[in-house]
C-alpha positions as CSV (number, residue, x, y, z in Angstrom):
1,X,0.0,0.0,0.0
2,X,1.5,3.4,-1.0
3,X,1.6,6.2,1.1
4,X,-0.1,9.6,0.8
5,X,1.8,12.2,-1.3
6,X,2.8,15.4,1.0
7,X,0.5,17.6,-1.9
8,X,-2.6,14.7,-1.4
9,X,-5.2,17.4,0.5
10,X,-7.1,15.6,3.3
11,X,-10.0,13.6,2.9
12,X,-13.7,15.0,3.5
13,X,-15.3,14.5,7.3
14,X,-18.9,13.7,7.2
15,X,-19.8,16.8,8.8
16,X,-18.2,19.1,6.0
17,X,-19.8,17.5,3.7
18,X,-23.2,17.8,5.2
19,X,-22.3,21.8,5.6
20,X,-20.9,22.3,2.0
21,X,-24.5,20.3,0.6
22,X,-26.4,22.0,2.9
23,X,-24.9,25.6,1.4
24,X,-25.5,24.6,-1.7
25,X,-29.3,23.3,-1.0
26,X,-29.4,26.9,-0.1
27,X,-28.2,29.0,-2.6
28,X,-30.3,26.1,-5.1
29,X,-33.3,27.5,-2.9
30,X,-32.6,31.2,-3.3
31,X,-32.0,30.9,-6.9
32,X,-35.6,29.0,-7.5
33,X,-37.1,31.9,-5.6
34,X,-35.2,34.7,-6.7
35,X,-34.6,34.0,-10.1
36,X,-31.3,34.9,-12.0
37,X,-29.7,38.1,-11.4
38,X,-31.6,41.1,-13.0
39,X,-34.0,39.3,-14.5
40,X,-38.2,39.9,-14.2
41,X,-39.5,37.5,-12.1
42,X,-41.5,35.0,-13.8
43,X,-45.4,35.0,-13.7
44,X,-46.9,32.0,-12.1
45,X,-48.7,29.5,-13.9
46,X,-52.1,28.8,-13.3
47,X,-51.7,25.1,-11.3
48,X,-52.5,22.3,-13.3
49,X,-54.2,20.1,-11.1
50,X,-56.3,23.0,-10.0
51,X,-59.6,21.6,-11.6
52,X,-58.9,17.8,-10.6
53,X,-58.9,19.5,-6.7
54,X,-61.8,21.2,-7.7
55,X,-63.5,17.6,-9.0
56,X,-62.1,16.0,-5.7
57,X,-63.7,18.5,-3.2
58,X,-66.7,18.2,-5.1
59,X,-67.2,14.2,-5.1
60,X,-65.9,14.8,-0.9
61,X,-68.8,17.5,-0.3
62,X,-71.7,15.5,-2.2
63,X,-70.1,12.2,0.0
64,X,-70.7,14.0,3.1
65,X,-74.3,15.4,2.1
66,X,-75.0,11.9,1.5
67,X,-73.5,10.8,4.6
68,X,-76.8,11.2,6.9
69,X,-78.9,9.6,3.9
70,X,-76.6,6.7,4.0
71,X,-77.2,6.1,7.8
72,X,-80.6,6.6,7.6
73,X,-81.2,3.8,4.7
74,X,-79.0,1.6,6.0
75,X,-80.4,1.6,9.1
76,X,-84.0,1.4,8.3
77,X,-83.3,-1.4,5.8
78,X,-81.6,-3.6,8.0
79,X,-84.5,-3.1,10.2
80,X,-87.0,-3.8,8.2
81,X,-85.3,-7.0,6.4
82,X,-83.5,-8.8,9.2
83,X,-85.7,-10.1,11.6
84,X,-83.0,-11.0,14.0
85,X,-82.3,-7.5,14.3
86,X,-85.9,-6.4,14.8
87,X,-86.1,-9.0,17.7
88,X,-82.9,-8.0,18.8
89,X,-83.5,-4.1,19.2
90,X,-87.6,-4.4,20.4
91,X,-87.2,-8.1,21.9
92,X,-85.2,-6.3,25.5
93,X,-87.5,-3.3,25.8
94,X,-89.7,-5.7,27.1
95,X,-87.8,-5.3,30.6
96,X,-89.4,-1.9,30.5
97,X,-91.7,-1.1,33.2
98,X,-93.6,1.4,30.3
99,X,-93.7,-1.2,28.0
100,X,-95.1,-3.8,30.8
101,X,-97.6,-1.5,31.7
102,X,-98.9,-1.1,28.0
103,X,-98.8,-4.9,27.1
104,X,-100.7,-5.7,30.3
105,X,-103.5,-3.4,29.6
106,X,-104.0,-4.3,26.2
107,X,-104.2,-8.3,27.2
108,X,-106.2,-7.1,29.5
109,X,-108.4,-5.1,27.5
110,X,-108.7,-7.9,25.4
111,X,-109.5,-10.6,27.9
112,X,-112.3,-8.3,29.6
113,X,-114.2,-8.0,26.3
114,X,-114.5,-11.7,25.3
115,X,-115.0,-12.9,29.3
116,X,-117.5,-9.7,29.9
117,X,-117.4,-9.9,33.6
118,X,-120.5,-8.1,34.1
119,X,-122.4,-10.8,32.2
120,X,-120.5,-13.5,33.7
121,X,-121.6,-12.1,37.4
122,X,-124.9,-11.0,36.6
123,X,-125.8,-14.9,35.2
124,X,-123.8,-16.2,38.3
125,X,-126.7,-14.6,40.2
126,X,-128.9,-15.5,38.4
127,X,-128.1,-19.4,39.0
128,X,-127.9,-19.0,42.4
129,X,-130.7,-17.0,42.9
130,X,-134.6,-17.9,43.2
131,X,-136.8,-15.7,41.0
132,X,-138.7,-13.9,43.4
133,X,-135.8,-14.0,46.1
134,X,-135.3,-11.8,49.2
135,X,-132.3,-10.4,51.2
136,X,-129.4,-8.5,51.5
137,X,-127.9,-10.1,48.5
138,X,-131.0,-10.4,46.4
139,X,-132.2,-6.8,46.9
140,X,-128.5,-5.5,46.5
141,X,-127.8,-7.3,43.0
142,X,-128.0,-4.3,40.9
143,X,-125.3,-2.9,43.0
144,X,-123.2,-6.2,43.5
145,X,-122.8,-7.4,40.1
146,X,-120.8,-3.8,38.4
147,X,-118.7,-4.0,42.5
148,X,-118.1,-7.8,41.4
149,X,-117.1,-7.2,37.8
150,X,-114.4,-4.4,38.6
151,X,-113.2,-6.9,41.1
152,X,-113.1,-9.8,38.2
153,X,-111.4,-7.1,35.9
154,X,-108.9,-5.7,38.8
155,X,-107.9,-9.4,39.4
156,X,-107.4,-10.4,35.4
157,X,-104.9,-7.4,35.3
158,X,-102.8,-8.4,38.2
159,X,-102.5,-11.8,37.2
160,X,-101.8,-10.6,33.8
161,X,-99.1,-8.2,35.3
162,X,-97.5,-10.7,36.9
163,X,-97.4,-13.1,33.8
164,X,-96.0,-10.1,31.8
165,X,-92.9,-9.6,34.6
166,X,-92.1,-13.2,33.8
167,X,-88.8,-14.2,32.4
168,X,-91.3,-17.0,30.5
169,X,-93.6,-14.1,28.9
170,X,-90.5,-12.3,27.6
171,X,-89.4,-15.3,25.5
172,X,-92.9,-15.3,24.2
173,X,-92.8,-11.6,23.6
174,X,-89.3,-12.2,21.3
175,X,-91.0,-15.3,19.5
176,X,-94.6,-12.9,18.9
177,X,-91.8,-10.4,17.0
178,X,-89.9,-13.2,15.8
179,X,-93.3,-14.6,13.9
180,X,-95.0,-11.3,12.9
181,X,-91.8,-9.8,11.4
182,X,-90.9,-13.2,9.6
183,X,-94.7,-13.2,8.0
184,X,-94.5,-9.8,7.0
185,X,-91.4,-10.1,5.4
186,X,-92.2,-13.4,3.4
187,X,-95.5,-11.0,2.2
188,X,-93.1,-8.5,0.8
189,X,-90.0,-10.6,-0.1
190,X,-93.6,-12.5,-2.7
191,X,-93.0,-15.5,-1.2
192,X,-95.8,-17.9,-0.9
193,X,-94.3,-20.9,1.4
194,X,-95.9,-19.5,4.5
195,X,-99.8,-20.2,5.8
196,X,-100.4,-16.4,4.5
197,X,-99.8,-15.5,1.1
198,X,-100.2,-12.5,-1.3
199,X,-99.9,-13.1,-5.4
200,X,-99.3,-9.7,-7.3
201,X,-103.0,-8.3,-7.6
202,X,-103.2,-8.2,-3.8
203,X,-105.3,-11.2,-2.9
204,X,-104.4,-12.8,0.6
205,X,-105.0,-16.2,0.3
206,X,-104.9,-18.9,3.4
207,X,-102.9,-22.1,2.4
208,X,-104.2,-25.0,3.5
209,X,-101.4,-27.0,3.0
210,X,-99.2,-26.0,6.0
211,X,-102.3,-26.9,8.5
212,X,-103.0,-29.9,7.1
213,X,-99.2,-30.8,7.5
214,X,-99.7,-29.4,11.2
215,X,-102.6,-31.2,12.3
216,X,-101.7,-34.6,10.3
217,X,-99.6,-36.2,13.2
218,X,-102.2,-34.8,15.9
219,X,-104.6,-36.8,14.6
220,X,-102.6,-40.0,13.9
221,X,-101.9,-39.6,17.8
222,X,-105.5,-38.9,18.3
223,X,-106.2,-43.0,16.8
224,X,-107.3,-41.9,13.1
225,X,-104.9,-43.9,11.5
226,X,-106.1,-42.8,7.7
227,X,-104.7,-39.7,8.7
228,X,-101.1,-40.9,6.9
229,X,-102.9,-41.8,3.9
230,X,-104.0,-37.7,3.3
231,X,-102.4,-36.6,0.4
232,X,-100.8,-33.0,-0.1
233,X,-102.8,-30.5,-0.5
234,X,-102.3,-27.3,-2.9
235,X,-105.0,-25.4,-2.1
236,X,-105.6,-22.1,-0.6
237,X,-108.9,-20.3,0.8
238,X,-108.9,-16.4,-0.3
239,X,-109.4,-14.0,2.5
240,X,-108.9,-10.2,1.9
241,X,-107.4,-7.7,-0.9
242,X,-104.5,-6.0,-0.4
243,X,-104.5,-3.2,-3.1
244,X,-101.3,-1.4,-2.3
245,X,-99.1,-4.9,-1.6
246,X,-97.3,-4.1,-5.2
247,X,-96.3,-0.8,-4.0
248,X,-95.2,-1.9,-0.7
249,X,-93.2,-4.7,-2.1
250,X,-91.5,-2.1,-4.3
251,X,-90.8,0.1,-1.5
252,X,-89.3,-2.6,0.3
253,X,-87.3,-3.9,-2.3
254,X,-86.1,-0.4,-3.1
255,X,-85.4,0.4,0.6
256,X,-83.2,-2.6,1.2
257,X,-81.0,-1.9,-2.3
258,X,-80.7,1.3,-1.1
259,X,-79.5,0.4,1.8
260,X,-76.2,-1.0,0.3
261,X,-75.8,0.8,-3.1
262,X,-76.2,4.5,-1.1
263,X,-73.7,3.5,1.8
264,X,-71.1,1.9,-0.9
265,X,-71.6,4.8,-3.2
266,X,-71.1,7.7,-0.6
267,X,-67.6,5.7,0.8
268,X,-66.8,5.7,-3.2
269,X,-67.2,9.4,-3.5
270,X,-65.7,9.4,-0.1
271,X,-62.2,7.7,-0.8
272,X,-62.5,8.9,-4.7
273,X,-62.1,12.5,-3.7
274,X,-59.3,11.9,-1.3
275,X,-57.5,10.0,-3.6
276,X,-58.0,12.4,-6.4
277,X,-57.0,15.1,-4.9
278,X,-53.0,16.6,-5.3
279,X,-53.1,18.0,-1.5
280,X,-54.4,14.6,-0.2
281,X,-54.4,16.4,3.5
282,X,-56.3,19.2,2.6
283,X,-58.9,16.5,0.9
284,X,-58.8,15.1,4.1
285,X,-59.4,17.9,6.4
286,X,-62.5,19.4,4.2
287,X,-63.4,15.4,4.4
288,X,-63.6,15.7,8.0
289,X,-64.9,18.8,8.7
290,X,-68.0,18.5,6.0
291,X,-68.7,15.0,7.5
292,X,-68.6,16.0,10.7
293,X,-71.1,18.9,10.0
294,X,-73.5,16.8,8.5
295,X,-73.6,13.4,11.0
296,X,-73.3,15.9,13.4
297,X,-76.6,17.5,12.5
298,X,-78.0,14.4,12.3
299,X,-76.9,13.2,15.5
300,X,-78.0,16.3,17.2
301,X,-81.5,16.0,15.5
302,X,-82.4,12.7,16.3
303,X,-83.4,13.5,19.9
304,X,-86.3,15.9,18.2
305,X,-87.3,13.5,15.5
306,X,-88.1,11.1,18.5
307,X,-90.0,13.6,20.5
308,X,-92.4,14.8,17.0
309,X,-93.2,10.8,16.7
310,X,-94.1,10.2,20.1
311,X,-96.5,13.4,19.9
312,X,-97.9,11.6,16.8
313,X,-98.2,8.4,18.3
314,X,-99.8,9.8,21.3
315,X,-103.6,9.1,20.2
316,X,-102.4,4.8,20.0
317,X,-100.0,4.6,21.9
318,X,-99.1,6.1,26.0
319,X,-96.5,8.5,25.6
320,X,-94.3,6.7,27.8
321,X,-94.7,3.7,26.3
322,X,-94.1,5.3,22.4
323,X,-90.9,6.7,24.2
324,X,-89.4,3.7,25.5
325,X,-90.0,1.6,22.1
326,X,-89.2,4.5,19.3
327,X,-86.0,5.4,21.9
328,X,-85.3,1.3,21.6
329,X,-85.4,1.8,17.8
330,X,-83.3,4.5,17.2
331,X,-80.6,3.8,19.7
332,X,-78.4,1.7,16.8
333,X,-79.0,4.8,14.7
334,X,-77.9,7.6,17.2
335,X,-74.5,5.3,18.2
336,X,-73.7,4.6,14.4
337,X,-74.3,8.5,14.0
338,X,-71.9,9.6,16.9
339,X,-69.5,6.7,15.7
340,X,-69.4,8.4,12.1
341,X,-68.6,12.2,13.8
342,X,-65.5,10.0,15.6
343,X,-64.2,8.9,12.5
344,X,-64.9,12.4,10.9
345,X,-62.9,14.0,13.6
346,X,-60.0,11.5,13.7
347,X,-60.1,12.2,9.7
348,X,-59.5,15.7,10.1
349,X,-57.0,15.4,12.6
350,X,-55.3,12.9,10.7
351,X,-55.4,15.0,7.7
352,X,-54.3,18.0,10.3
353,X,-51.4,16.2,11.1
354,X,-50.2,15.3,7.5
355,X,-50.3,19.0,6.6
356,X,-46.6,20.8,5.3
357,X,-46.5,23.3,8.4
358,X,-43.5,23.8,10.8
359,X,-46.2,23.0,13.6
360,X,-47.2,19.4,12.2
361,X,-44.1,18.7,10.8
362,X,-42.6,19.2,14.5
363,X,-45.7,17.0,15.7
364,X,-44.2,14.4,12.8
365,X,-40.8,14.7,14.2
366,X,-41.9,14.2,18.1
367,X,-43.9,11.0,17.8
368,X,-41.2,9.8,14.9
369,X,-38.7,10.0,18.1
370,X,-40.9,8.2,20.5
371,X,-40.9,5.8,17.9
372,X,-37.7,5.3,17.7
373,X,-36.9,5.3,21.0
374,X,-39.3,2.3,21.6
375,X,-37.2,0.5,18.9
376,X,-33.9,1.1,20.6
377,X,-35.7,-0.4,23.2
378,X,-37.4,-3.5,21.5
379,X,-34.0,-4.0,19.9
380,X,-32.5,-4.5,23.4
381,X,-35.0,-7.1,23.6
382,X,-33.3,-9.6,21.3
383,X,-35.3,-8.7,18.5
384,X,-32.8,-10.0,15.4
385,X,-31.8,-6.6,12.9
386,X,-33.0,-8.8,10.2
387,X,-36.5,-8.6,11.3
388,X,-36.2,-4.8,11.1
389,X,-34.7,-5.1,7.9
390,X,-37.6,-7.3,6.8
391,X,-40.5,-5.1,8.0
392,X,-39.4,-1.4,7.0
393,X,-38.7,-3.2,3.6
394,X,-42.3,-4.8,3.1
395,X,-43.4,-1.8,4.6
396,X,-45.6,0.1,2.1
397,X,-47.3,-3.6,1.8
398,X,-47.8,-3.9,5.4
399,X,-49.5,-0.8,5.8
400,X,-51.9,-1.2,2.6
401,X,-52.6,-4.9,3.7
402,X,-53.7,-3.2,7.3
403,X,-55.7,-0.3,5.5
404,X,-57.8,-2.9,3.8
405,X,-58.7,-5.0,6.7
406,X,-59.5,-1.8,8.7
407,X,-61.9,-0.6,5.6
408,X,-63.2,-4.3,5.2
409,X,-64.3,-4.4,8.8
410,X,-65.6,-1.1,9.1
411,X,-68.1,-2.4,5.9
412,X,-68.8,-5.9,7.4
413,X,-69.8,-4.3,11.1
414,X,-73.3,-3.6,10.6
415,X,-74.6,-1.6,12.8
416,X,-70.8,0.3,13.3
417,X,-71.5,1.5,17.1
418,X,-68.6,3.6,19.7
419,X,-67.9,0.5,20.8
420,X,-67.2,-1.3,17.9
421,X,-65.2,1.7,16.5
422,X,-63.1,2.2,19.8
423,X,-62.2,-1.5,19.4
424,X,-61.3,-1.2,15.7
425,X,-59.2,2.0,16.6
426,X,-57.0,0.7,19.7
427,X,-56.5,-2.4,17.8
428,X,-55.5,-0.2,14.2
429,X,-53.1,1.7,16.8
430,X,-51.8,-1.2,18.5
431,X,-50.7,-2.6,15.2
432,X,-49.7,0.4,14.0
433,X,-47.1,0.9,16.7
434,X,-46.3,-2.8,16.0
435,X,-45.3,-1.7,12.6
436,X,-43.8,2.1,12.9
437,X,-41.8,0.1,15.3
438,X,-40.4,-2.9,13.4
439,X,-39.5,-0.6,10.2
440,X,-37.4,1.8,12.0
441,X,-34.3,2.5,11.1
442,X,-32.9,3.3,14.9
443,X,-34.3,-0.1,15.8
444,X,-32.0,-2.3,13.2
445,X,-29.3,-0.1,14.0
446,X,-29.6,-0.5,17.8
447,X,-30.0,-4.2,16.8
448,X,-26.9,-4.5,14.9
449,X,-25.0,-2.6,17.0
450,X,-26.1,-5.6,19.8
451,X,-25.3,-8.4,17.4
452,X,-21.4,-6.8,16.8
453,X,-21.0,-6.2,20.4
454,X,-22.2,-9.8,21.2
455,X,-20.3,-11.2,18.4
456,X,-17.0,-8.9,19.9
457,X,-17.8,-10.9,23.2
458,X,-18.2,-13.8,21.7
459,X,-14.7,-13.9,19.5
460,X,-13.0,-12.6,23.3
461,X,-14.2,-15.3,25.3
462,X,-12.9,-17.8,22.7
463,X,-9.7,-16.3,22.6
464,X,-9.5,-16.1,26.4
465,X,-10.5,-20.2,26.0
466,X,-7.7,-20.5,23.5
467,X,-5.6,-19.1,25.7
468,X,-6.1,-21.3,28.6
469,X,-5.7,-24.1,26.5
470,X,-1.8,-23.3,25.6
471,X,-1.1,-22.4,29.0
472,X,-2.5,-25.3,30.3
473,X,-0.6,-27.5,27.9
């Protein structure tokens, strides 16, 4: 190896090369800006992309106008189609001592007018009593029988209350929904497998095929052995028009496509305009901001919308009662509502965040540090520098493959509540951190620089065993 002439000049530190590139990022800088030396400044071109931001904010504004709708449908057509959720949102409100109260009058009601207690006394009387009869009780009957009769109708509502309090009545309450929602939707789905039917003129027909299926065992069991020999029976017996069921199946149809076609479209126009958009954090922000105007309003006006329909109901249904079961209904609604101003608000700070200002790039730089600082730490650990390595270099992979399970659980979670979204979000984070963490580039240098020093230790206690070897020999 020859040596250095005396003329060679000394080679280049890493810090005066960072200085000399820094100077001349610099003067490149003051050139761009000022231009070269006496001449006019140059006029600025109109931007480019200036109508594709224009498109972008547009197709974000009309997704957050349709935000609300969105809810609404999706909402309403999941209620109306899936009978598990029907029984699943009315089937607990039967705990409610306003609903109790209701159902127990109306049984009531009902079991009063086909009993008629005042009948019921007033012929008890008159079995026990002789025409012509005298005494307290015979010359009192005109007052005894109404006394009697509220009695009868006092006790029939107590022993009804207490029936309706019973864990056994609420599983018969949650079947009741179970059955009526079921028929109805079979009515408007046009199916005709059920015991009620309705073809497309609006004729509800009464199949007799289902009841004979019913009552064919009962009356094997019952010793009429040529039951089994019945055959099956097509036939139907018509009992009512239904002129509007056309419409109503169209409306219901319509409602549940819209249900999924208006949700699916608004995330579109959503996720279109961000992506189309050459200042994807200011697409964000207006993303966040118009979203959470809109949800918000809606959130905000659900309350009254509960309070005008209980006003309406009031002339059927006990305002109390109307309260408890439209507040039951909506409850979904109003948490998916304040679940979408969360994830409007996180949008705008995220997109806050991403913005080119000294404040957020400082925020950038401070959590990038913790970051780093948790590798260092990780790496301590024992975590290998190839796993590092392997991580920040999938990277961009990683974090798409975790953007589309977060997107495709957000869609699959139906009816997306706070809970559900605080779940999805510390679990997002979690993984997140898991990720920032294994692609930093102070964690495989921490890790390396634990590897050489082990490897250093290593290599010195072998020579130190070498060494006791010679001596010893």
């Amino acid at each position: 190896m020859s040596a250095k002439t005396s003329g060679e000049e000394p080679a280049e530190t890493i810090e005066d090369r960072l200085a000399r590139l820094e100077a001349e990022n610099a003067a490149l800088r003051a050139a761009v800006a000022n231009g070269p030396a006496g001449a006019a400044p140059t006029p600025k071109k109109p931007s480019r992309h200036r109508g594709r931001a224009a498109l972008a904010t547009a197709m974000i504004v009309v997704a957050a106008l349709l935000a609300p709708t969105a809810l609404v449908t999706s909402w309403t057509a999941a209620e109306v189609s899936s009978t598990d959720r029907f029984v699943g949102t009315l089937g607990p409100l039967i705990d409610e001592p306003e609903v109790q109260a209701f159902v127990t009058d109306t049984v009531t009601e009902q079991i009063v007018v086909a009993v008629d207690p005042d009948a019921l006394v007033d012929s008890l009387f008159d079995a026990i009593l002789d025409d012509g009869a005298t005494g307290p009780i015979a010359d009192n009957v005109d007052l005894l029988v109404p006394l009697l009769a509220d009695q009868m109708q006092t006790g029939i509502h107590a022993a009804v209350g207490q029936i309706v309090a019973t864990d056994a009545f609420a599983t018969v309450w949650e079947e009741s929904l179970r059955t009526a929602h079921s028929s109805a939707v079979i009515v408007l789905e046009g199916g005709d497998d059920g015991v009620i039917a309705i073809d497309g003129d609006g004729l509800m027909t009464l199949e007799i095929g289902p009841i004979v299926e019913l009552i064919r065992p009962r009356l094997v069991d019952a010793g009429f052995a040529f039951a089994d020999a019945i055959p099956e029976i097509n036939a139907s017996i018509p009992l009512a028009e239904v002129p509007g069921v056309a419409t109503a199946r169209l409306a219901y149809q319509s409602l549940v496509l819209a249900g999924w076609v208006i949700p699916l479209l608004t995330l579109a126009l959503l996720v279109g305009g961000i992506l189309l958009h050459p200042r994807r954090p200011d697409a964000m922000v207006t993303a966040g901001v118009w979203t959470f105007i809109t949800v918000g309003l809606l959130a905000l006006g659900l309350p009254i919308g509960r309070t005008v329909a209980v006003q309406v109901l009031a002339d059927w249904i006990p305002p109390a009662t109307s309260n408890v079961l439209i507040g039951g209904l909506l409850q979904l609604l109003q948490s998916t509502a304040v679940a979408f101003v969360l994830v409007a608000i996180g949008l705008w700070v995220a997109g806050a965040i991403a913005q080119p200002t000294p404040a957020a790039a400082r925020f950038r730089a401070t959590v990038s540090g913790w970051v780093d600082r948790l590798a260092e730490a990780v790496a301590k650990l024992g975590v290998p520098a190839a796993a590092f390595a392997g991580v920040r270099k999938a990277s961009q992979w990683i974090w798409l493959g975790l953007l589309v399970l977060v997107v495709i659980g957000l869609l699959t979670t139906r009816p997306l509540t706070v809970t559900s979204l605080l779940v999805t979000a510390l679990v997002t984070g979690a993984l997140s951190l898991a990720i920032g963490i294994l692609s930093s580039a102070k964690g495989e240098e921490g890790a390396l620089a634990i590897e050489a020093e082990d490897a250093e230790a290593s290599a010195d206690d072998e020579a130190a065993e070498t060494a006791d070897e010679v001596a010893a020999s």
